[in-house]
C-alpha positions in Angstrom: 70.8 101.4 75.1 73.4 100.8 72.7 76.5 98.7 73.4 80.1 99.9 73.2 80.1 99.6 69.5 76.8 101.4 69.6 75.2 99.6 67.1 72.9 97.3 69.0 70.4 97.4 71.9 71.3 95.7 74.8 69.0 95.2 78.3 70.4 97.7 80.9 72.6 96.6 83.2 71.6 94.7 86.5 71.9 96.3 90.1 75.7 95.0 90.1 76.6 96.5 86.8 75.1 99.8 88.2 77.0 99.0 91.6 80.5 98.6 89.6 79.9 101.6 87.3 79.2 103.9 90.0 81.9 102.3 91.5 84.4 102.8 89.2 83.1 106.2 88.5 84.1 107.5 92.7 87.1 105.5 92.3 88.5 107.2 89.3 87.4 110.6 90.6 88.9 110.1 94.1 92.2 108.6 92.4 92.4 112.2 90.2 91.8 114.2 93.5 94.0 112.4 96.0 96.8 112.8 92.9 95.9 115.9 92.7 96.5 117.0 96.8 99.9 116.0 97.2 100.3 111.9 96.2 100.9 112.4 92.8 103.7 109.2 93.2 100.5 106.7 93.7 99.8 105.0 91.0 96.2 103.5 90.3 97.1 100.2 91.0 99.0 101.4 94.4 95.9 103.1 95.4 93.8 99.9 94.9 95.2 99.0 98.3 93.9 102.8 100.1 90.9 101.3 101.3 88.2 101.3 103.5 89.0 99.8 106.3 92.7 100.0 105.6 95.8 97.9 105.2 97.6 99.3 108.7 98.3 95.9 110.9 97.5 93.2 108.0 99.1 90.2 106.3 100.2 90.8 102.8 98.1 87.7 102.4 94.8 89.3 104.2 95.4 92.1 101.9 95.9 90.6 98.9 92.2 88.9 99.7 90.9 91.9 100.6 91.6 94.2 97.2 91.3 90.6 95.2 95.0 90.6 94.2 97.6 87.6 94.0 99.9 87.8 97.3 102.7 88.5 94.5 101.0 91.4 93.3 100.3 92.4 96.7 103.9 92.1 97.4 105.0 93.7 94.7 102.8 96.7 95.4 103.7 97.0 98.7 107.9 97.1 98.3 107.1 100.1 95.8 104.5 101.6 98.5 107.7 101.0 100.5 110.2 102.4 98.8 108.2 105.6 98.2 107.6 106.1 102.3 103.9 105.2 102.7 104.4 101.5 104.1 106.8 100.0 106.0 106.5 96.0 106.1 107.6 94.5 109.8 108.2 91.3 111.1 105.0 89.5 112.7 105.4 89.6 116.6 104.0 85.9 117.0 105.0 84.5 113.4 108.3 85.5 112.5 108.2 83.7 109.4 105.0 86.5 108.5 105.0 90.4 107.7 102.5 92.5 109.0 101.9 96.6 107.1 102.6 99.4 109.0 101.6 102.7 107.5 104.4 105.7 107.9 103.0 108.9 108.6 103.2 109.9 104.5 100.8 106.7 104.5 98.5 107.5 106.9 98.1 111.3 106.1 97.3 109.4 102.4 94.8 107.2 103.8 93.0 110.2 105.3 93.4 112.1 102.4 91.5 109.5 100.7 89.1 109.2 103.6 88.3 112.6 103.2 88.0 113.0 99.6 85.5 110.0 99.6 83.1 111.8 101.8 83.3 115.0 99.8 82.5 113.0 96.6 79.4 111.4 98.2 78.7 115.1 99.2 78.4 115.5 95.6 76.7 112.7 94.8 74.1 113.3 97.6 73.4 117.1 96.1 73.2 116.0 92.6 70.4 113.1 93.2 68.9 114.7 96.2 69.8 114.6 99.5 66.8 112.2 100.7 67.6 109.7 97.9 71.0 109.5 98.3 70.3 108.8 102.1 67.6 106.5 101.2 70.2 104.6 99.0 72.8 104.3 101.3 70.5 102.9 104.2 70.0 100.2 101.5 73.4 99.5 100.8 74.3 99.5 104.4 71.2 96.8 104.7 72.0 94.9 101.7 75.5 94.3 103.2 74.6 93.5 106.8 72.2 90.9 105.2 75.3 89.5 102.7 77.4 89.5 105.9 74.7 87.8 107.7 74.4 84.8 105.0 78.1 83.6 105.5 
């Protein structure tokens, strides 16, 4: 294997630089997709916040530490999420000081857009390995992350 220069061998990569490429390989295909069926206003680093298991009734804050984002960033993301009709940002029922994400009905119709479109790409990935090994590697995943969640 040759690095990006391609001019010397390098080990492959361990199970989390697989884990990020394929990664980054579904993400960039579900971004162009999504675009694709109606939301081309979302810009890549927008759609780092359409997530599984959603941003609908968090913190800025809880959000920002669930995509790995400063809470500026976050924020900043959000207001143009805002301004283009797929977020609304509302005052915190028990912490008025807080703001909890609302998604409009553009936003949620993108989240399931996205929901959608991420199980028809692990369709594909499922027929081009094989139906039983993509199964197979998913139970593992699934186990792998129960047992990371477990270790907390």
């Amino acid at each position: 294997m040759s690095n990006e220069a391609g001019n010397e061998s390098v080990d492959p990569p361990a199970i989390g630089g697989l884990l990020r490429l394929a990664w980054q390989i579904h993400r960039e295909r579900l971004y162009t997709l999504v675009t694709a069926n109606g939301f081309a206003d979302v810009t890549p680093a927008q759609f780092q916040l359409v997530r599984w298991p959603g941003i609908d009734g968090l913190r800025p804050g809880e959000i920002a530490q669930l995509v790995g984002l400063s809470k500026q960033t976050v924020n900043d993301l959000l207001g143009e999420l805002e301004r283009a009709g797929y977020v609304e940002r509302h005052v915190h029922a028990e912490d008025r000081r807080a703001r909890i994400v609302r998604l409009t009905p553009r936003g949620q119709q993108l989240q399931r857009t996205a929901h959608e479109t991420s199980r028809a790409l692990e369709a594909s990935w499922a027929a081009s390995v094989g139906r039983k090994r993509f199964a197979a590697l998913r139970a593992t995943l699934e186990d792998m992350v129960q047992r990371g969640l477990a270790d907390e």
